[in-house]
C-alpha positions as CSV (number, residue, x, y, z in Angstrom):
1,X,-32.1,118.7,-56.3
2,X,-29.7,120.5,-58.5
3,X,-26.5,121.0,-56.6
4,X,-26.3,123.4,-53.6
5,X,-26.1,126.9,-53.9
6,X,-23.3,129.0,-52.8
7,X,-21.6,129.5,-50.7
8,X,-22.9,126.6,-48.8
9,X,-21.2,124.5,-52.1
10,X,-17.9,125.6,-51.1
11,X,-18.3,124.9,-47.6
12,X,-19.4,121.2,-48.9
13,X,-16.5,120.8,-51.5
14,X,-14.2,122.0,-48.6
15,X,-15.6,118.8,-45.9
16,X,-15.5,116.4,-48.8
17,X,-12.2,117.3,-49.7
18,X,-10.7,117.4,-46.2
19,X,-12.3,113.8,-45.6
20,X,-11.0,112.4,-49.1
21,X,-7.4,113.8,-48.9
22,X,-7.9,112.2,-44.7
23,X,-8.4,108.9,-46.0
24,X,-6.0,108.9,-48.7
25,X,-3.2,110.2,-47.1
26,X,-4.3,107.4,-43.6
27,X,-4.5,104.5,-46.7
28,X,-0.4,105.5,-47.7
29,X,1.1,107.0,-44.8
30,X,2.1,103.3,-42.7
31,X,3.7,101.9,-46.2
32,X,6.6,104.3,-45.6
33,X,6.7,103.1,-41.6
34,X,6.2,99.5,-42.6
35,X,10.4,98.7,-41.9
36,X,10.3,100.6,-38.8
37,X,7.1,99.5,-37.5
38,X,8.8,95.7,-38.0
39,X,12.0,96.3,-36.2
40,X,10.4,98.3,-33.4
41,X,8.3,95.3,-32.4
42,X,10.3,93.0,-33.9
43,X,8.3,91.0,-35.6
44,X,9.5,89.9,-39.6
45,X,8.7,92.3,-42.9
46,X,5.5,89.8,-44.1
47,X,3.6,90.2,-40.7
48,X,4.3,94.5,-41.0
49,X,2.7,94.4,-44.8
50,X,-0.9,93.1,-42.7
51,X,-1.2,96.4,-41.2
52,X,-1.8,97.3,-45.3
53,X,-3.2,94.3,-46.2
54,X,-6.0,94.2,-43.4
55,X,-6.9,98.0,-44.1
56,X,-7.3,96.7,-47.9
57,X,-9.0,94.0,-47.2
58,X,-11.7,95.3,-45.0
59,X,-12.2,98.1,-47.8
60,X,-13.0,96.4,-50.6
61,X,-15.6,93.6,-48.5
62,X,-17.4,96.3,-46.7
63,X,-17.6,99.4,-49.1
64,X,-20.6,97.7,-51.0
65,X,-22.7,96.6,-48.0
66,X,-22.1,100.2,-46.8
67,X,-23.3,102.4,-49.6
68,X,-26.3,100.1,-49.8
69,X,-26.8,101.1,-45.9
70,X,-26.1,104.6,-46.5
71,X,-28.5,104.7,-49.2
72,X,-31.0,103.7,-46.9
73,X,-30.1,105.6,-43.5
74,X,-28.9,108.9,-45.6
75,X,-25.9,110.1,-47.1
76,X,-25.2,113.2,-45.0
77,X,-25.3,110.5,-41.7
78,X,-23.4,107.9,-43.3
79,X,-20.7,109.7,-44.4
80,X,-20.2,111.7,-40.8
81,X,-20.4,108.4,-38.9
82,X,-17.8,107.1,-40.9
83,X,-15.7,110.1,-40.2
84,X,-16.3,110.0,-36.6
85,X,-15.2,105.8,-36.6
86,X,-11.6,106.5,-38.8
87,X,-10.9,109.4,-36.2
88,X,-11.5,107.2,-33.0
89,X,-9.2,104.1,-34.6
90,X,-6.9,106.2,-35.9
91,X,-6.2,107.2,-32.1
92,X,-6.8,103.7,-31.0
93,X,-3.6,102.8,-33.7
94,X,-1.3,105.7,-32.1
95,X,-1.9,103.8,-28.2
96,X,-2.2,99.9,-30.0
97,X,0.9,98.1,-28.0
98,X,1.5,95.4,-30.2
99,X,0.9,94.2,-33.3
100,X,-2.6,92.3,-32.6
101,X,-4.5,95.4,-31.1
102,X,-2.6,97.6,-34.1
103,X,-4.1,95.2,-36.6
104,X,-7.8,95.2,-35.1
105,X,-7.5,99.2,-35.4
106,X,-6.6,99.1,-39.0
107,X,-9.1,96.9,-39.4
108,X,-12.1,98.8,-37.6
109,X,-10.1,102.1,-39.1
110,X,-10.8,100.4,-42.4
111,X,-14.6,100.2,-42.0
112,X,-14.6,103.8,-41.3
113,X,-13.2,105.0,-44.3
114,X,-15.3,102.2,-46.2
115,X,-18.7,103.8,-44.9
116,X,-17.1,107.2,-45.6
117,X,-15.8,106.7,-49.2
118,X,-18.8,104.5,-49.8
119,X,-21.2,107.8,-50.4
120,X,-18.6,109.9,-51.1
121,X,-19.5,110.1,-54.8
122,X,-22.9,110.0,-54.7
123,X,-22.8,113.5,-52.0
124,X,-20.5,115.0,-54.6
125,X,-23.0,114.4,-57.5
126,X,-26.0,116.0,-54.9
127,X,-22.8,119.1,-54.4
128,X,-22.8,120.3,-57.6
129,X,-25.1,121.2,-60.4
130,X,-25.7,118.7,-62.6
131,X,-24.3,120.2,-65.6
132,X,-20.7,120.3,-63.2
133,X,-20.5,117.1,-62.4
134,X,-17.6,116.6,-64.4
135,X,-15.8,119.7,-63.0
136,X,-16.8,117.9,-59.3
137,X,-15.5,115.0,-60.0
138,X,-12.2,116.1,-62.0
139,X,-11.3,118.5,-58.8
140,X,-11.9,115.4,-56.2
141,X,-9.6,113.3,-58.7
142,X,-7.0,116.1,-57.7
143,X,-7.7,115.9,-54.2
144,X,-6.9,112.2,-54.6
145,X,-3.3,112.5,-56.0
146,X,-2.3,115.3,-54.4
147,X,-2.9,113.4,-50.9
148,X,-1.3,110.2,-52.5
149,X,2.2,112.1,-53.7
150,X,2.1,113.9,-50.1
151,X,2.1,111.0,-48.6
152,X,5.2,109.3,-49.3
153,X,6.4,112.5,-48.2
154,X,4.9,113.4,-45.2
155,X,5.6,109.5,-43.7
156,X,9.2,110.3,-44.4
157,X,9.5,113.1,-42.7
158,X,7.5,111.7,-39.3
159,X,9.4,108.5,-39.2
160,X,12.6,110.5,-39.0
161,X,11.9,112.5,-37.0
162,X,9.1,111.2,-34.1
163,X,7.8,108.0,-33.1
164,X,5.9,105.8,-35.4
165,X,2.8,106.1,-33.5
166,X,2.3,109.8,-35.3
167,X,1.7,108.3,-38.4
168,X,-1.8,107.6,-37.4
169,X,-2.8,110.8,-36.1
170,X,-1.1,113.3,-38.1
171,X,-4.2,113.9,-40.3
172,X,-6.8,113.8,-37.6
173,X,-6.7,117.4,-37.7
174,X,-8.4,117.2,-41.4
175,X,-10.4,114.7,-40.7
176,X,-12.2,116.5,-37.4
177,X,-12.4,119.6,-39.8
178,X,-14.3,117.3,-42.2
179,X,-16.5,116.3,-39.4
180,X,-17.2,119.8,-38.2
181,X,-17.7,121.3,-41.6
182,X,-19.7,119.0,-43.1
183,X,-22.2,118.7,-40.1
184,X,-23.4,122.1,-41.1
185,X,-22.5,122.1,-45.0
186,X,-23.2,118.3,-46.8
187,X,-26.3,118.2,-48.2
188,X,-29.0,115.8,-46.8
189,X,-29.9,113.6,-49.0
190,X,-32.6,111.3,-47.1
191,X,-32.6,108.0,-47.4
192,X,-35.5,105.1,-48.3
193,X,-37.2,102.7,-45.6
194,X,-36.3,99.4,-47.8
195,X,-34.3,97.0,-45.2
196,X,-30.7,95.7,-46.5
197,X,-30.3,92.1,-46.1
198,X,-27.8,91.0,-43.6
199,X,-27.4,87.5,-45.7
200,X,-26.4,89.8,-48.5
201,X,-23.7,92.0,-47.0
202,X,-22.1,89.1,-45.4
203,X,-22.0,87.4,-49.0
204,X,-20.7,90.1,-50.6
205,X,-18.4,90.4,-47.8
206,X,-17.4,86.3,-48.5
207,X,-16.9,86.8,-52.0
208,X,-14.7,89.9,-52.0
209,X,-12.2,88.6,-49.5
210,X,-12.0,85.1,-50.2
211,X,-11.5,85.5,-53.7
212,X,-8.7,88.1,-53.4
213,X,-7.5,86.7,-49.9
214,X,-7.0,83.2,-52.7
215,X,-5.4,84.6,-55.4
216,X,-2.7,87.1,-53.0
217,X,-2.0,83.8,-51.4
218,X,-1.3,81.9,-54.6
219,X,0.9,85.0,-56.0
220,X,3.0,84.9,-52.4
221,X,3.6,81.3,-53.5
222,X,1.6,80.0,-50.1
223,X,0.5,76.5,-49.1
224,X,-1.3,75.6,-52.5
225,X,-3.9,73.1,-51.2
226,X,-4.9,75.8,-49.1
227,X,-4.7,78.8,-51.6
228,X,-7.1,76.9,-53.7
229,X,-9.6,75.8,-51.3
230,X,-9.8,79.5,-50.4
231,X,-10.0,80.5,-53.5
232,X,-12.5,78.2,-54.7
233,X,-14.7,79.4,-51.9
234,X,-14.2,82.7,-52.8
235,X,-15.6,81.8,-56.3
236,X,-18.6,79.4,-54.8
237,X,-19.5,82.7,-53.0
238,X,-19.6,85.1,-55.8
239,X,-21.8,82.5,-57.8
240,X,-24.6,82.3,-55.0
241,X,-24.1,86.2,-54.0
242,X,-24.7,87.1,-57.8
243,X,-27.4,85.1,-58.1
244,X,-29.5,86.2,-55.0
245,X,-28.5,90.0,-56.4
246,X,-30.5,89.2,-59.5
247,X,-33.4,88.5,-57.7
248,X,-33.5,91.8,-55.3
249,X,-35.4,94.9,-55.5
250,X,-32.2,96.9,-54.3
251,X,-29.5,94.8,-54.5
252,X,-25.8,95.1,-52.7
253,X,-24.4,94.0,-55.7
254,X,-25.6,97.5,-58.3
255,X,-26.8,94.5,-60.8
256,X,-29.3,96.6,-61.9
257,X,-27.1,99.1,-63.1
258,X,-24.1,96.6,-64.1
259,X,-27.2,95.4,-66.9
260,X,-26.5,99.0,-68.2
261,X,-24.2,98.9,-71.2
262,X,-22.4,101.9,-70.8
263,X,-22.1,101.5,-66.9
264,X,-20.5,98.2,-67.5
265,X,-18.3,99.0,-70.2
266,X,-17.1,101.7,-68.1
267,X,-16.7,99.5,-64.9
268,X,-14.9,96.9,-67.0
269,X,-12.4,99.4,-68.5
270,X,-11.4,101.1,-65.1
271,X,-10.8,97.8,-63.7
272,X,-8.0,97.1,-66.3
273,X,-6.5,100.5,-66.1
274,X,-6.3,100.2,-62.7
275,X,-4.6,96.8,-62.7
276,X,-2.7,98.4,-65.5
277,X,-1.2,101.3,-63.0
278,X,-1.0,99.1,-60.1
279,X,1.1,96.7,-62.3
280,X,4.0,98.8,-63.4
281,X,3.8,101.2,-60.3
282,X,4.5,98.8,-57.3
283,X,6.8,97.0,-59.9
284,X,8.9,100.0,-61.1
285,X,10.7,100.0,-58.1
286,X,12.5,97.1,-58.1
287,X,13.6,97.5,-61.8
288,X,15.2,100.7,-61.0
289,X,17.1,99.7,-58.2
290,X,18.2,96.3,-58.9
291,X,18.7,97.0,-63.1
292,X,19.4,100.9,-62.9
293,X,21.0,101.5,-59.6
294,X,18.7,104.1,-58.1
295,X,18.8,105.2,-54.9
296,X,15.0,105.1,-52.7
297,X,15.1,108.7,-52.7
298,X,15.8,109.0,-56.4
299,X,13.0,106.0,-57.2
300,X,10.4,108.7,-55.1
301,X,11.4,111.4,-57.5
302,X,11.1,109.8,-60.7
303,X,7.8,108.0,-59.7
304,X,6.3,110.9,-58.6
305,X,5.3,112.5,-61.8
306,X,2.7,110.1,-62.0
307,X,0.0,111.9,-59.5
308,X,1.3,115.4,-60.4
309,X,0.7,115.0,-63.9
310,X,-3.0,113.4,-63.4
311,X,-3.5,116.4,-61.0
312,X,-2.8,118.7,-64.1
313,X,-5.3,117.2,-66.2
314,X,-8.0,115.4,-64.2
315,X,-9.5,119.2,-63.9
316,X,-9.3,119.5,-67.3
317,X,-10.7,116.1,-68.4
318,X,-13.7,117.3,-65.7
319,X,-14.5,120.5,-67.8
320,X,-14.2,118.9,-70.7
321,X,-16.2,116.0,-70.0
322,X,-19.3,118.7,-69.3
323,X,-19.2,119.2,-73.1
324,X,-17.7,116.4,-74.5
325,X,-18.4,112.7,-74.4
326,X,-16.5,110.6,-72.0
327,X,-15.9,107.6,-73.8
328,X,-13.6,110.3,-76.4
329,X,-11.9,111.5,-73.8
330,X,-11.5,107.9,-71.8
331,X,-10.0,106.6,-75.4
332,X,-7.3,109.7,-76.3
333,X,-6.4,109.4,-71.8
334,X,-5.8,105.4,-72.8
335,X,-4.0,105.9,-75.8
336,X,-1.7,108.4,-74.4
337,X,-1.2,106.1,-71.0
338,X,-0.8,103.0,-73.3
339,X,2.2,105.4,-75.0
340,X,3.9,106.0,-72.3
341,X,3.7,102.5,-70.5
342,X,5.7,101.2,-73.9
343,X,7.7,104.0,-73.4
344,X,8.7,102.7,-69.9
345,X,9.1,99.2,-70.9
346,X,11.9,100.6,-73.6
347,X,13.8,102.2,-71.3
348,X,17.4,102.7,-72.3
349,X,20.4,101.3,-70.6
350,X,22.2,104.4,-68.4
351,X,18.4,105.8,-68.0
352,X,18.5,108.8,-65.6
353,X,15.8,110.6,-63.1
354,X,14.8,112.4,-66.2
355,X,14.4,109.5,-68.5
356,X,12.0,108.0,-65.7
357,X,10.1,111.0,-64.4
358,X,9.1,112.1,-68.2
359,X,7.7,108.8,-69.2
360,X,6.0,108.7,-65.8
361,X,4.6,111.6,-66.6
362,X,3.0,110.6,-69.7
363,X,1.2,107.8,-68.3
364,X,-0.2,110.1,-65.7
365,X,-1.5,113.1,-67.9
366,X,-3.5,109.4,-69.4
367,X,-4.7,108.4,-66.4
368,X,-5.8,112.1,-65.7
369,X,-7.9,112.0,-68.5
370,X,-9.6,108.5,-68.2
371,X,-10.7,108.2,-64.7
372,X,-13.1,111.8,-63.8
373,X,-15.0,111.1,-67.1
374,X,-15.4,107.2,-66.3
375,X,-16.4,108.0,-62.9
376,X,-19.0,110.9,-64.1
377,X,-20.4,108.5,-66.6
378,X,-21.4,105.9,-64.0
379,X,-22.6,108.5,-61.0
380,X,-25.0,109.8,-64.3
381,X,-25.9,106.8,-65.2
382,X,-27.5,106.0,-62.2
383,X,-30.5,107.6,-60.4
384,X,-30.1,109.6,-57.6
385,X,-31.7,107.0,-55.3
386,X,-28.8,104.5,-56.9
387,X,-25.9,107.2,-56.8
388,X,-24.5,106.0,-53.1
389,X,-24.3,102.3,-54.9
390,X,-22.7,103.8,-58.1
391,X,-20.3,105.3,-55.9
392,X,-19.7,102.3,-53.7
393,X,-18.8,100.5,-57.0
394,X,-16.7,102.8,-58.4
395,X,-14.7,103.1,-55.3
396,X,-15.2,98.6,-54.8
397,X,-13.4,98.4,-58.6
398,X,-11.0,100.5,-57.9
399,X,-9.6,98.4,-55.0
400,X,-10.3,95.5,-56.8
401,X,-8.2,96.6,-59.4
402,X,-5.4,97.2,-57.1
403,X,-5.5,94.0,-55.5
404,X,-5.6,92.4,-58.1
405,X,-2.4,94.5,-59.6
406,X,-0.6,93.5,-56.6
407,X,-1.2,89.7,-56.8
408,X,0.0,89.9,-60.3
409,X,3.4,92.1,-59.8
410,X,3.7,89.5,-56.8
411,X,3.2,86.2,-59.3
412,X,5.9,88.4,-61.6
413,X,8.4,88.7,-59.0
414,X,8.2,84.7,-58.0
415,X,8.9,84.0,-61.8
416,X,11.6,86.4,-61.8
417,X,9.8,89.0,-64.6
418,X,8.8,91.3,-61.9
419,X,11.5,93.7,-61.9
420,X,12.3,93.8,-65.9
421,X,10.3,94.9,-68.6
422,X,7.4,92.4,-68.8
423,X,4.9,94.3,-66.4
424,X,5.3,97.2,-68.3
425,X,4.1,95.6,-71.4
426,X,1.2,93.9,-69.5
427,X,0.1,97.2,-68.4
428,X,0.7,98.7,-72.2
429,X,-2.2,95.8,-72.6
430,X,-4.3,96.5,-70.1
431,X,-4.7,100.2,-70.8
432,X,-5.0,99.4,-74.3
433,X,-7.8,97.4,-73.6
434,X,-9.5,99.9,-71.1
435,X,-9.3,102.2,-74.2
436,X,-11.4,99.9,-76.5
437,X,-14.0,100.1,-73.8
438,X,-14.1,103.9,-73.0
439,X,-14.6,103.9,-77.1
440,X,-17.0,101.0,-77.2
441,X,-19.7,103.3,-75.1
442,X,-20.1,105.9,-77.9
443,X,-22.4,103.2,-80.1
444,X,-24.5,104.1,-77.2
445,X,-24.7,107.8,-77.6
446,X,-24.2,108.8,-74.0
């Protein structure tokens, strides 16, 4: 199939959108909460950052296991049960009493938008026409920051001025128009009869949060016998789940399209630009506060250039990645991010709002351009049987990425670099090198 033809596209693009800007906004609305929530129930700031950390967590274990099982039980259901599980946790978080039952519907809440965001991609590539795939996947890159600069936002505004419950439900709305929507409009993309190995998803599952569950706790500065011996199972698992990968027909683990030069180079260069972003945005804060003297209100402002400028050119960078190559436009989006991350790590003494929100803006307008024609050059890469795995990846690396971004600004902070230039500069690097890869793919001609 070729795309769907309209207007039954829009209808589609509408429900996907709805859904994506749902779980966005669900992921980023509680940060804002996070001190009220703790006083409230009075328990102490590290225990309120688990209601993020679980959600997370459960993402980045699950979202692999789940596009393999929505490959096989069909996009179309996958992607509606997924809804229909983030809307019924999302209400069981607004009644949750205490912070246990509040963390067990994050958690389940979690594995919703996992199954969801799992085949998210792979419905968008079966949405539009192939030759618009970029275009697809630059518009749903928009969808993406405009829900994650609303957010801040929006949390503000419901913490001051009703309980802290609503911050759980306030998108529902969206989310049952997704439902309702894409019942009639997603395309049904059928799935195949091979049967997905519980032993597998519940390695992957090991792997993914032992490893990052590890190196989080050696970051925080935790018990260090312990940290290790987590983290050294972590990396015991990823051994023997890789290797049982290797030997399966459809593997959890994409392997088979990891062995793909271009797909890997491409999943390898997104994972340092988003450590890269990860890096410098959860550390900016604390610079300008503690070395510049901003206000909260003022850090929001200055940050949030970031997402506006990517929404500016993610469309573009879709378009143009329909007639350019990728890997051109991944390079130029690095070299521009790499810019303005050096940029921020010069920052002059006396800096204002302006100073900030420019160079912010720079960096994003990079990241605009790198990340729709990355993503497009993996959901093409693979077959249309393999795009719901492609997806899951792409979405896998991503939080991977930012994990791993915020165990590193966490190491920074306990050896007093984290709020001066230095992650800055590490980011400068790691976009950098996400820009030798995006170039390295053109020896390949695709």
């Amino acid at each position: 199939m070729d795309g769907l033809d309209k207007p039954k596209r829009y209808l589609a693009i509408f429900a996907i959108s709805c859904g994506t800007a749902l779980m966005v906004m669900d992921g980023a609305l509680p940060n804002v909460a996070l001190p009220t929530i703790a006083r409230e129930m009075n328990i102490d700031s590290s225990s309120a950052i688990m209601i993020v950390s679980v959600y997370q967590l459960v993402l980045v274990m699950t979202l692999l296991p789940l596009s393999a099982l929505g490959s096989r039980i069909g996009l179309r259901k996958m992607y509606q049960l997924g809804l229909c599980v983030f809307i019924g946790s999302a209400l069981l978080c607004f009644l949750a009493p205490n912070l246990p039952l509040l963390l067990a519907a994050r958690a389940l809440q979690a594995l919703g938008a996992a199954a969801a965001l799992s085949v998210g991609s792979a419905l968008v590539r079966a949405i539009y026409p192939f030759n618009q795939l970029g275009r697809g996947l630059g518009f749903n890159t928009i969808i993406v920051a405009s829900a994650a600069a609303v957010a801040p936002i929006l949390g503000g505004y419901i913490v001051s001025v009703v309980d802290w419950h609503w911050i759980f439900v306030a998108t529902v709305p969206l989310g049952l128009l997704a439902l309702v929507v894409g019942q009639r409009a997603l395309p049904d993309v059928e799935g195949h009869d091979q049967p997905i190995s519980p032993l597998g998803a519940l390695l992957c599952a090991l792997a993914f949060g032992l490893t990052i569950s590890g190196l989080l706790a050696l970051a925080r500065g935790d018990h260090l016998p312990t940290s290790l011996t987590v983290l050294i199972l972590g990396a015991l698992a990823t051994v023997v789940f890789v290797r049982r990968e290797l030997t399966q027909a459809l593997p959890i683990l994409p392997v088979d399209l990891l062995a793909d030069r271009v797909v890997a180079l491409s999943i390898v260069g997104a994972q340092f630009a988003f450590i890269g972003s990860m890096t410098f945005i959860l550390s900016l804060p604390f610079r300008l506060q503690e070395h510049f003297g901003f206000l909260p209100s003022e850090v929001g402002a200055a940050i949030a250039p970031f997402p506006l400028a990517m929404m500016v050119t993610a469309p573009l960078a879709g378009m143009l990645s329909d007639r350019y190559h990728p890997g051109i436009l991944g390079g130029i989006g690095m070299a521009i991010a790499t810019a303005g991350m050096l940029l921020l790590a010069l920052i002059p003494e006396g800096a204002t709002q302006i100073d900030i929100a420019w160079r912010m803006a720079v960096c994003g307008a990079g990241y605009g351009l790198f990340l729709s024609p990355n993503a497009k050059l993996v959901i093409s890469a693979a077959p249309i049987a393999r795009a719901a795995s492609a997806g899951g990846l792409i979405s896998t690396n991503r939080l991977a990425g930012q994990a791993l971004g915020a165990a590193l600004v966490a190491a920074l902070l306990a050896t007093g670099h984290g709020s001066d230039s230095s992650p800055a500069v590490i980011g400068a690097v790691l976009t950098f090198l996400a820009g030798i890869c995006s170039i390295a793919r053109l020896s390949n001609g695709r």
